[in-house]
C-alpha positions as CSV (number, residue, x, y, z in Angstrom):
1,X,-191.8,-62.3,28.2
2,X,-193.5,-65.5,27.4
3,X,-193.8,-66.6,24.4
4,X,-197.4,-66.5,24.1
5,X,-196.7,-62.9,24.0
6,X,-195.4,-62.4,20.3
7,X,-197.5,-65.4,18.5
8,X,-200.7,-64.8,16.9
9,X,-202.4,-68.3,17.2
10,X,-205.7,-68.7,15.3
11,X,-208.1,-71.4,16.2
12,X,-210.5,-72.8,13.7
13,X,-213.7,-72.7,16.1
14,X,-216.5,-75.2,15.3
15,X,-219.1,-73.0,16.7
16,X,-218.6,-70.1,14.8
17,X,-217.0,-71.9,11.4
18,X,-213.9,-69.5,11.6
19,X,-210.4,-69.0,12.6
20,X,-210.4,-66.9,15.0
21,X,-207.4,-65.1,17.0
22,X,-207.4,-67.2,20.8
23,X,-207.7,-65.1,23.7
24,X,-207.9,-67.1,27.2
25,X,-210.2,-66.6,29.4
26,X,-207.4,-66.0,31.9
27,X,-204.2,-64.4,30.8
28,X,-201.2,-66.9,30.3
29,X,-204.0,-69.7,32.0
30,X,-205.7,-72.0,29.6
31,X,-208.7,-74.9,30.5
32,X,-208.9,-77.7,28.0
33,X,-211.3,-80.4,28.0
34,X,-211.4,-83.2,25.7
35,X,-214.2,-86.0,25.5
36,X,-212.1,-89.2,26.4
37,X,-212.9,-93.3,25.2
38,X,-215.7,-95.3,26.8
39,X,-213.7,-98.2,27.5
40,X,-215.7,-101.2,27.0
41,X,-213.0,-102.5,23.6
42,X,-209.5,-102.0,22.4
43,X,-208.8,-98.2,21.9
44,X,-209.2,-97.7,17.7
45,X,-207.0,-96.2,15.2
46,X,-209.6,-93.4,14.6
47,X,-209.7,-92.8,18.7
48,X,-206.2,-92.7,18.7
49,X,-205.7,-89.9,16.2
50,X,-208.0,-87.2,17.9
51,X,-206.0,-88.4,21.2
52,X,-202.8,-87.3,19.7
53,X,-204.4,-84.1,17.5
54,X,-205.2,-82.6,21.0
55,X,-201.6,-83.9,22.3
56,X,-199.8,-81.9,19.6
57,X,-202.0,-78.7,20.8
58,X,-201.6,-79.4,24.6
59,X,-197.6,-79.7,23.9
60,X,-197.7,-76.9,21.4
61,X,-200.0,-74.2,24.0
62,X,-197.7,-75.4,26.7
63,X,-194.5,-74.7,24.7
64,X,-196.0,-71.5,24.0
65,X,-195.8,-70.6,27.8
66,X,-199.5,-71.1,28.8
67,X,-200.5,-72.7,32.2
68,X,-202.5,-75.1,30.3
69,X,-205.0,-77.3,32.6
70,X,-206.0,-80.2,30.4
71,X,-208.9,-82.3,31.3
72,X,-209.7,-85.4,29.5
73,X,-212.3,-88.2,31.0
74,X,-212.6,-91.5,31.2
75,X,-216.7,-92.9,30.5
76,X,-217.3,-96.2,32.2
77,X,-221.0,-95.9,32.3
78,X,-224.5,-94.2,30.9
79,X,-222.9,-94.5,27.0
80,X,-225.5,-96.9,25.5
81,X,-225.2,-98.7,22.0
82,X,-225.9,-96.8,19.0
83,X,-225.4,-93.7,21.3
84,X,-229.6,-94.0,22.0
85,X,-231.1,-93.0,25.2
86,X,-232.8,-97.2,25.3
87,X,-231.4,-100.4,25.3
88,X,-228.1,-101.6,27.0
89,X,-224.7,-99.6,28.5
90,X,-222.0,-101.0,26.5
91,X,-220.0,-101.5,29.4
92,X,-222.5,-104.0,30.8
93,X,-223.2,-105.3,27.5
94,X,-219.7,-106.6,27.7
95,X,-219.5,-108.2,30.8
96,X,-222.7,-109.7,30.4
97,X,-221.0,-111.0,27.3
98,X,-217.8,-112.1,29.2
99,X,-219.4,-113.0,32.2
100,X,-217.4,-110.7,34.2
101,X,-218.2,-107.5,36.9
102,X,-218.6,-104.3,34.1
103,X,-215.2,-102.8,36.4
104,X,-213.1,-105.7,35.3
105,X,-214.4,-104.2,31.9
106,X,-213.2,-100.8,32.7
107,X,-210.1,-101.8,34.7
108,X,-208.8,-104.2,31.1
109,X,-209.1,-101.4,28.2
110,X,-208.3,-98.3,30.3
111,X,-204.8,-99.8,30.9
112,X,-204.8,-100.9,27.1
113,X,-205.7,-97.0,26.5
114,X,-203.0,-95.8,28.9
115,X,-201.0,-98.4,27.2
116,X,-201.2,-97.7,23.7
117,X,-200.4,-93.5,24.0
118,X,-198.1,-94.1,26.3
119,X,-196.3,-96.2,23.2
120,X,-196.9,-93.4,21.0
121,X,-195.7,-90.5,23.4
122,X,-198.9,-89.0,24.2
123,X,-198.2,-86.8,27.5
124,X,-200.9,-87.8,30.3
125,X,-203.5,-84.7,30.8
126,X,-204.0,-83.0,34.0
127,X,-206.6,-84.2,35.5
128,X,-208.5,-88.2,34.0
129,X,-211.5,-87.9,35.8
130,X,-214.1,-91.0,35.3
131,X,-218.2,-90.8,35.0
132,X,-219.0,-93.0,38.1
133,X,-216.6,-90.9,40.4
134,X,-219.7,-88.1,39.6
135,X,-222.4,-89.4,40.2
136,X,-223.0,-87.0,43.0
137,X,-221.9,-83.8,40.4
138,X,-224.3,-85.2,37.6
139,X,-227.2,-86.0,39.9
140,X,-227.0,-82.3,41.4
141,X,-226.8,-81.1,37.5
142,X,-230.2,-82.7,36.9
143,X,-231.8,-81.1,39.9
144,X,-230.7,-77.7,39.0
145,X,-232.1,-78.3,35.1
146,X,-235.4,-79.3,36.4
147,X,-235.4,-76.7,38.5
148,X,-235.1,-74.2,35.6
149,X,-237.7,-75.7,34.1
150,X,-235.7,-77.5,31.0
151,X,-236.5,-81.3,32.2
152,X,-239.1,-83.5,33.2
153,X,-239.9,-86.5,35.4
154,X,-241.6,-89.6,33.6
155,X,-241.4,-92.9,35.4
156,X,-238.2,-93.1,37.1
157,X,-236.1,-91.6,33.9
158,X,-235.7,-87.6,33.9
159,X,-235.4,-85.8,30.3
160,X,-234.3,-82.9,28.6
161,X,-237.2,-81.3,27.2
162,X,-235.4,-79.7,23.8
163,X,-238.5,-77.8,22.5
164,X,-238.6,-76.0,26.1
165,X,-234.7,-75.2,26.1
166,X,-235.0,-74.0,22.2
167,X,-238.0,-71.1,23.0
168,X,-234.9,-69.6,25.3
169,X,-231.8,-70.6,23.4
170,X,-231.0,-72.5,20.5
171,X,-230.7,-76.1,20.3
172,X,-228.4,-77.2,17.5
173,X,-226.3,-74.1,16.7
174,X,-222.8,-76.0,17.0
175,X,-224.1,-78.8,14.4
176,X,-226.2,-76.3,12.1
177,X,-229.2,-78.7,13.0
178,X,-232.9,-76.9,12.8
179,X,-234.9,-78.4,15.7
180,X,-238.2,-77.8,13.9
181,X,-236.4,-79.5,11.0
182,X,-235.6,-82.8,12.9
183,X,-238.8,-82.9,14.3
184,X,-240.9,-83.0,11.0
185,X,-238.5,-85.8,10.1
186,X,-238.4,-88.1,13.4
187,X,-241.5,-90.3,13.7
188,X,-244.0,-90.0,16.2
189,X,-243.5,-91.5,19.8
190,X,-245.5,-94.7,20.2
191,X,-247.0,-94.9,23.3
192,X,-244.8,-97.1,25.3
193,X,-241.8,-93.8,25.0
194,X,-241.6,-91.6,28.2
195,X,-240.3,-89.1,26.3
196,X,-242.6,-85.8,25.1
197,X,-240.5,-85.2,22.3
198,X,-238.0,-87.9,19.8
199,X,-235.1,-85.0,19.9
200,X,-235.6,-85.3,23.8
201,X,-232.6,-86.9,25.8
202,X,-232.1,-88.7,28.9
203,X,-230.6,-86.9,31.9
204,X,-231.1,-89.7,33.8
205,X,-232.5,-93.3,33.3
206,X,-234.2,-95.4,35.7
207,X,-232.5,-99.5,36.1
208,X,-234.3,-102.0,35.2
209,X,-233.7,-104.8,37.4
210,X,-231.4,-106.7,35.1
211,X,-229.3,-103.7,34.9
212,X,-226.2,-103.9,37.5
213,X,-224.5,-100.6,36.9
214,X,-227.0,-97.9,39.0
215,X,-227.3,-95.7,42.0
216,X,-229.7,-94.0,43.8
217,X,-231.2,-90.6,42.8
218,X,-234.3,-88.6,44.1
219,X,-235.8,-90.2,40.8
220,X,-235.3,-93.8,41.2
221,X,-232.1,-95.8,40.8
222,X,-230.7,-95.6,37.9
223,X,-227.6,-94.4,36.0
224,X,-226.6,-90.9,34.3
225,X,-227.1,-90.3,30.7
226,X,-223.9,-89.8,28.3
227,X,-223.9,-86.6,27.4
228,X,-224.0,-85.0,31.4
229,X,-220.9,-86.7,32.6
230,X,-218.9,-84.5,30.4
231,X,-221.2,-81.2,31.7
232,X,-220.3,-82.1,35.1
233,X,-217.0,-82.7,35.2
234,X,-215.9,-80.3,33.0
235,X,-217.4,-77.5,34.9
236,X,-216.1,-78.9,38.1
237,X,-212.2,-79.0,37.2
238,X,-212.4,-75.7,34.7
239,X,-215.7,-73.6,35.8
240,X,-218.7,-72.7,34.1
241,X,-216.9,-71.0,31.3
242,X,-213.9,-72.3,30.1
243,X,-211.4,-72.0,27.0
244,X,-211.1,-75.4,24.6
245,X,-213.3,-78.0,24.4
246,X,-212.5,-80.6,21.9
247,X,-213.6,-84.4,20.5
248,X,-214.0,-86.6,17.5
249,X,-215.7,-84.9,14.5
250,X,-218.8,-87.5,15.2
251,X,-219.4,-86.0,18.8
252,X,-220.7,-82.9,17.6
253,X,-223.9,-84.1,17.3
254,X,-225.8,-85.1,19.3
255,X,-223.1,-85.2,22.3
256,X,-221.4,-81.8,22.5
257,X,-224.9,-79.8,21.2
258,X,-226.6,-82.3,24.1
259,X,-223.2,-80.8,26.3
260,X,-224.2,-77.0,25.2
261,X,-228.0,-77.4,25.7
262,X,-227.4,-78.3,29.0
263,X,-224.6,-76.3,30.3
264,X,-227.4,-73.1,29.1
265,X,-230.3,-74.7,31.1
266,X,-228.1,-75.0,33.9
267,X,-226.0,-71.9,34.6
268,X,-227.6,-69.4,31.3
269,X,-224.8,-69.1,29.5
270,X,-222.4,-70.5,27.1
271,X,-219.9,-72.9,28.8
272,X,-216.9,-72.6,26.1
273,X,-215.5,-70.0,24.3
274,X,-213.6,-72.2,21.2
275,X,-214.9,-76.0,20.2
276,X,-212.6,-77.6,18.0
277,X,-213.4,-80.9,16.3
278,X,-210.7,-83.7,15.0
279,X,-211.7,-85.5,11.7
280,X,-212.2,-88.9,10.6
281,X,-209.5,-91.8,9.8
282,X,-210.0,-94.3,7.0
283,X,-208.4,-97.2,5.7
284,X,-207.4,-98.4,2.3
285,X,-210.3,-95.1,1.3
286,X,-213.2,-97.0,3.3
287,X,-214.6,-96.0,6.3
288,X,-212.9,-98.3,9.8
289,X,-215.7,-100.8,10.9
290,X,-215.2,-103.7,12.6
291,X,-218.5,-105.3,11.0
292,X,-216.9,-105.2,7.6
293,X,-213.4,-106.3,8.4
294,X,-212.1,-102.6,7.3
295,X,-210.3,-102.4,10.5
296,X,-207.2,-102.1,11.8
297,X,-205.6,-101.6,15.7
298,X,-202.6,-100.0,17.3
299,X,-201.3,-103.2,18.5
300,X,-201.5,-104.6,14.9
301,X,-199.4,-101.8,13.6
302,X,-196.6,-102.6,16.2
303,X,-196.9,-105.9,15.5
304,X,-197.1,-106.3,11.8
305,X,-199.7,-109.1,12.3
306,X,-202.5,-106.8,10.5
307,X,-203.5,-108.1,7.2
308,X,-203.3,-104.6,5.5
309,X,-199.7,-104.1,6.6
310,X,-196.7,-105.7,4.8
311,X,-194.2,-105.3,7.8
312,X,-194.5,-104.1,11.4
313,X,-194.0,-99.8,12.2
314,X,-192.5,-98.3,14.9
315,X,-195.0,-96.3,17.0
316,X,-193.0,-93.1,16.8
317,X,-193.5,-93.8,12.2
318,X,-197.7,-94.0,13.4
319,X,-197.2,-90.6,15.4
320,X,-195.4,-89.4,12.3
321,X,-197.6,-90.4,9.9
322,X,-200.4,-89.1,11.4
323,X,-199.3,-85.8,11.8
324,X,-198.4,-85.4,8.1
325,X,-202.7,-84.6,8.2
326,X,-204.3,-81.3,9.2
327,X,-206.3,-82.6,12.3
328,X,-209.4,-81.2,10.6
329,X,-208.3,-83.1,7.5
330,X,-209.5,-86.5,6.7
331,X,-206.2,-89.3,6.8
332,X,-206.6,-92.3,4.8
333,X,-204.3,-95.2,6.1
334,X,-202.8,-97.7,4.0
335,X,-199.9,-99.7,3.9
336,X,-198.2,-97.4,0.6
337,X,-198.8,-94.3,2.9
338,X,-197.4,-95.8,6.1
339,X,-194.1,-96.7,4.2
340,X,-193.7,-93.0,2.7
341,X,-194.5,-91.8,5.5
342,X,-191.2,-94.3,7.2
343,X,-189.3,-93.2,5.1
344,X,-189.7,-89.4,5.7
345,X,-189.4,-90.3,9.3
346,X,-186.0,-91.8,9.0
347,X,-184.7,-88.7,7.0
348,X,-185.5,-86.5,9.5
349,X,-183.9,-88.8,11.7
350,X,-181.0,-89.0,10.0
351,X,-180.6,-85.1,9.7
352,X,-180.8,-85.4,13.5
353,X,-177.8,-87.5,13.3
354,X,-175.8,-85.2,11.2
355,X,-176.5,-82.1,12.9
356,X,-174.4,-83.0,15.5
357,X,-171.2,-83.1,13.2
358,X,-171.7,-80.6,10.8
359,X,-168.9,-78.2,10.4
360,X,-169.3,-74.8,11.7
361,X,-167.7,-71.4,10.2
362,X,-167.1,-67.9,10.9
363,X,-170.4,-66.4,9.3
364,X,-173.5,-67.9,8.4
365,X,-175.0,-68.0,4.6
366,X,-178.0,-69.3,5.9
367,X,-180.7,-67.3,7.8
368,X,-182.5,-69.0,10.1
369,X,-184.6,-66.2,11.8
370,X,-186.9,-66.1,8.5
371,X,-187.5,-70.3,8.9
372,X,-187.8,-70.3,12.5
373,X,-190.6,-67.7,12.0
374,X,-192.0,-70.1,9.5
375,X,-192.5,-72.9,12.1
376,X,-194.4,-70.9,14.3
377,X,-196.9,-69.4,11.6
378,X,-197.2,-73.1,10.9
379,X,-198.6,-73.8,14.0
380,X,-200.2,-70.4,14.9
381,X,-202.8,-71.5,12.1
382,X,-204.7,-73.5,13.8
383,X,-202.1,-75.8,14.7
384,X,-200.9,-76.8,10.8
385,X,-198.5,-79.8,11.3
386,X,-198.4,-80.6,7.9
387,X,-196.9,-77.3,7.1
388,X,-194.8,-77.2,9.9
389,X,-193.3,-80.9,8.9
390,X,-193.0,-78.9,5.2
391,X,-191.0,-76.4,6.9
392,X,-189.1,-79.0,9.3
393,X,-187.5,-80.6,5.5
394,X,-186.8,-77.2,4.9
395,X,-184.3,-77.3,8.3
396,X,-183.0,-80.8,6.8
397,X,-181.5,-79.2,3.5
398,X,-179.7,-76.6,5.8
399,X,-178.0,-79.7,6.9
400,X,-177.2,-81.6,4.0
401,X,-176.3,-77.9,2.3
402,X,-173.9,-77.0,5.5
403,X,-172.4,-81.0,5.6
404,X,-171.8,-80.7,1.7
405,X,-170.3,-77.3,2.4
406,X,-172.2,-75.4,0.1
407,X,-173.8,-73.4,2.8
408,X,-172.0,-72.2,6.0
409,X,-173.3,-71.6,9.6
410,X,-171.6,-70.4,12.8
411,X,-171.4,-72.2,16.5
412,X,-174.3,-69.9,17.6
413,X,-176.5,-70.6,14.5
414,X,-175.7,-74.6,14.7
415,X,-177.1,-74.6,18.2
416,X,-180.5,-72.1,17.4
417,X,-181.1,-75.0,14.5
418,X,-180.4,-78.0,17.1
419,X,-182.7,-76.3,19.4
420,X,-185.6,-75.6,17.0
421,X,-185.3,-79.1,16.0
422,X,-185.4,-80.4,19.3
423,X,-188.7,-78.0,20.2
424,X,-190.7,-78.6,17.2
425,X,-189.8,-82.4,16.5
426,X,-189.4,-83.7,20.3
427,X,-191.6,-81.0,22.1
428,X,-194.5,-79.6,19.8
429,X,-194.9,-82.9,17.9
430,X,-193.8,-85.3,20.1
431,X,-191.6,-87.6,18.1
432,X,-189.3,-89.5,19.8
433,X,-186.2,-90.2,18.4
434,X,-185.4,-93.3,16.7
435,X,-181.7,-93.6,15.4
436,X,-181.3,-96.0,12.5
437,X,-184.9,-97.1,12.6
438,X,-185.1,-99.4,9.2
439,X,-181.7,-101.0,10.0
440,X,-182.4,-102.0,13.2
441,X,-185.6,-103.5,12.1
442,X,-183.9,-105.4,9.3
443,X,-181.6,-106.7,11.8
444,X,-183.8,-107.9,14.3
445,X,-186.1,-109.5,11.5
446,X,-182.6,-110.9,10.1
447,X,-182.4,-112.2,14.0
448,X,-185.1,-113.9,14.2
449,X,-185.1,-115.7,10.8
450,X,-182.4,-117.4,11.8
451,X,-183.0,-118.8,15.0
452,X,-186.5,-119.8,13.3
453,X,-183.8,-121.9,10.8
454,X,-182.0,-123.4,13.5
455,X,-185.2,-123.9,15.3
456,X,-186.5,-125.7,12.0
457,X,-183.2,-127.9,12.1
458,X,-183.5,-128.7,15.1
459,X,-186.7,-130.3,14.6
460,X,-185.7,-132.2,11.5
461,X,-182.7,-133.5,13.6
462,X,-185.5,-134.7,15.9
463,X,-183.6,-132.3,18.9
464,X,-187.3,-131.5,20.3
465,X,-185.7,-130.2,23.3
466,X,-183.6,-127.7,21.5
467,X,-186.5,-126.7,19.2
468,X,-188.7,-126.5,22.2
469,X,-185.8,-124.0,23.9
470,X,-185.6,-121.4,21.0
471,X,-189.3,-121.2,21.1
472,X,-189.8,-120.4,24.5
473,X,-187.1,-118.3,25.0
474,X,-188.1,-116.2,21.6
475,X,-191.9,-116.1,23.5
476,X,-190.3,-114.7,26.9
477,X,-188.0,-111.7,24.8
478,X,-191.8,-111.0,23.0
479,X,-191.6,-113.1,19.7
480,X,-194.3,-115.5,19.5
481,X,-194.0,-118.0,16.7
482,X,-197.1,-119.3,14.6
483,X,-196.2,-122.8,12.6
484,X,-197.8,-123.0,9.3
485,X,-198.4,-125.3,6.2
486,X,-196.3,-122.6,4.4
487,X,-193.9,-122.3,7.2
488,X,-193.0,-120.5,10.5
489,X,-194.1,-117.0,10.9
490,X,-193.7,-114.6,14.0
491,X,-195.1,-111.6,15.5
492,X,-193.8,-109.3,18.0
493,X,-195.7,-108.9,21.3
């Protein structure tokens, strides 16, 4: 019997506002799809933590026993700036900008996305399919909508005409929007617009000749619009129906109610049974923006070398620490936070440690069926890591209790808690095991200080060759020094 069998996992679905008891399309299969980055910049904190929400609930539906086919994309065209249907792709925007081809764009942050969930254990997802490797599938999802009679032709560009679609169905149910609403309240097309409508959007948009990223469509050349990348390929790799579909909080409108509208022009009926929706990150209580300064990146965090940090975290802490949130919960990130968060981290850690030597006894005084069934109501509402981390400290005072000897467990009990560690700490959550984290930290810091010292003698003694040597050989192990009026700093690469 799997386990999916005995849990009772509750989803909170976006659509319908509710938890509601999750029922696959399939029995024992499951079909995921989650909107991936456009990768024209450095993946962002924010980015990062609905990557690793839907991580937790891949690892957590696969530990369950589920078949889980997880599809996540990659957009490397069609995404304009300020999500509009006019003005420039901000991939090309970019390598106009650096004067390079928009792929070299692409190529650079998709291996900085890989890159920086790969440091904080994210597991890869099934399938990483990309917009321009469907062309073909978008440009064949047009045809069928204006076949059905939900888009229009105007010069070159094809539209989705919303008023049409919402006599049939009903545009903006996943957002709560009112079409007739944001109609009275957009202003009036000028006359230079090819659209019919302000709340229309673009299926497909004709190149202008400036424009380098485009291919040729019954329509004109040209380039898909955002929203239909993620209609196309998440059809193709999970079919027209299909069980999760997830994002960023700020994609439900208009990108995943765009997705809905036209997965209903195109095939008639709903395309996904449960949305779910990942909430915002802030920092210091302000909203991340790179235009005030109120920002902050992975790499920084690694490094120490943000201005809002006081010391460098281990990627493993930023996992940690990020899961102390309910994933529909707004996190606010700070350094105070980061630090309690550390130090939480290395306790559990440490408990690790002990578990191994704890003594064991002839009975146990400690039942462990009652909090192992507290870890799995944890997350069998809607994925509750908070609570589940609650209930993981709960496991730690067993430890200290049974290494203080005022509670007892046997052999077979001391291997069920090593094992329910190890599944909801290594496998559910994915944190990876860090022994002595704040030690070994101190002493590589420790480390380093001193060779800077001797580095700094050096140079007083006028040994430019030695000072030149420590230097050099601190840049190639990934310490690159930074001389400064107040003295030498470092930061770790």
């Amino acid at each position: 019997m799997k386990l999916f069998e005995t849990q009772n996992l509750q989803i909170y679905n976006s659509i319908k506002g509710k938890k509601e008891v999750f029922q696959p399309i399939l029995p024992g299969k499951v079909g995921m799809y989650v909107c991936g980055p456009t990768v024209y910049s450095q993946v962002h904190l924010g980015n990062v933590r609905t990557f690793m929400s839907f991580d937790v609930i891949y690892r957590y539906l696969q530990h369950l026993g589920f078949q889980v086919r997880y599809v996540r994309n990659i957009t490397d065209v069609g995404h304009m700036v300020d999500d509009a249907d006019d003005g420039e792709d901000k991939i090309a925007k970019k390598a106009r900008l650096e004067q390079v081809e928009p792929m070299e764009i692409v190529q650079r942050y998709t291996v900085d996305f890989h890159q920086i969930l790969q440091k904080l254990n994210c597991l890869p997802p099934s399938i990483e399919p990309t917009a321009t490797g469907h062309i073909m599938e978008q440009i064949q999802i047009v045809q069928q909508i204006l076949d059905n009679g939900y888009a229009y032709e105007s010069n070159g560009s094809v539209y989705f005409d919303v008023v049409k679609f919402n006599q049939d169905y009903q545009y903006g149910k996943l957002s709560g929007r009112n079409l007739d609403e944001m109609l009275a309240v957009t202003r009036d097309l000028d006359g230079s617009s090819d659209k019919r409508n302000a709340q229309d959007f673009a299926l497909w948009k004709k190149a202008e000749p400036q424009h380098i990223m485009r291919w040729s469509a019954p329509w004109s050349d040209g380039f898909p619009g955002w929203h239909l990348e993620c209609t196309a390929m998440s059809t193709k790799y999970l079919g027209k129906k299909f069980d999760i579909h997830g994002g960023g909080m700020d994609l439900k409108f208009p990108h995943h109610e765009c997705e809905i509208a036209q997965n209903e022009a195109c095939t008639h009926q709903e395309p996904v049974n449960y949305w779910m929706h990942a909430n915002m990150l802030t920092l210091n209580g302000k909203k991340m923006a790179k235009s005030t300064g109120n920002n902050i990146l992975p790499h920084e965090i690694f490094e120490g070398s943000s201005q809002f940090l006081s010391k460098s975290f281990a990627p493993s802490v930023v996992r940690f620490f990020m899961l102390q949130a309910h994933y529909r919960s707004i996190l606010d990130f700070s350094n105070e936070a980061i630090i309690a968060a550390e130090k939480g981290f290395n306790r559990m850690m440490e408990a690790m440690d002990l578990l191994e030597n704890i003594p064991t006894s002839q009975e146990s005084t400690i039942d462990l069926s009652e909090w192992i069934k507290s870890c799995y109501d944890a997350m069998n509402d809607d994925f509750n890591t908070p609570i589940l981390i609650a209930q993981l400290f709960e496991g730690v005072k067993y430890v200290h209790l049974i290494k203080d000897q005022k509670e007892f467990i046997t052999e077979a009990d001391k291997d069920l808690l090593k094992n329910t560690f190890h599944q909801f700490i290594i496998d559910v959550l994915g944190i990876t095991i860090a022994k002595n984290t704040e030690d070994q930290s101190n002493l590589t810091d420790g480390l380093i200080q001193l060779l800077i010292e001797m580095r700094m003698e050096a140079r007083i003694n006028k040994n430019f060759a030695l000072s030149d040597q420590i230097r050099d050989q601190l840049l190639a192990l990934g310490v690159q020094l930074k001389d400064g009026k107040d003295g030498t700093t470092y930061t770790l690469n």
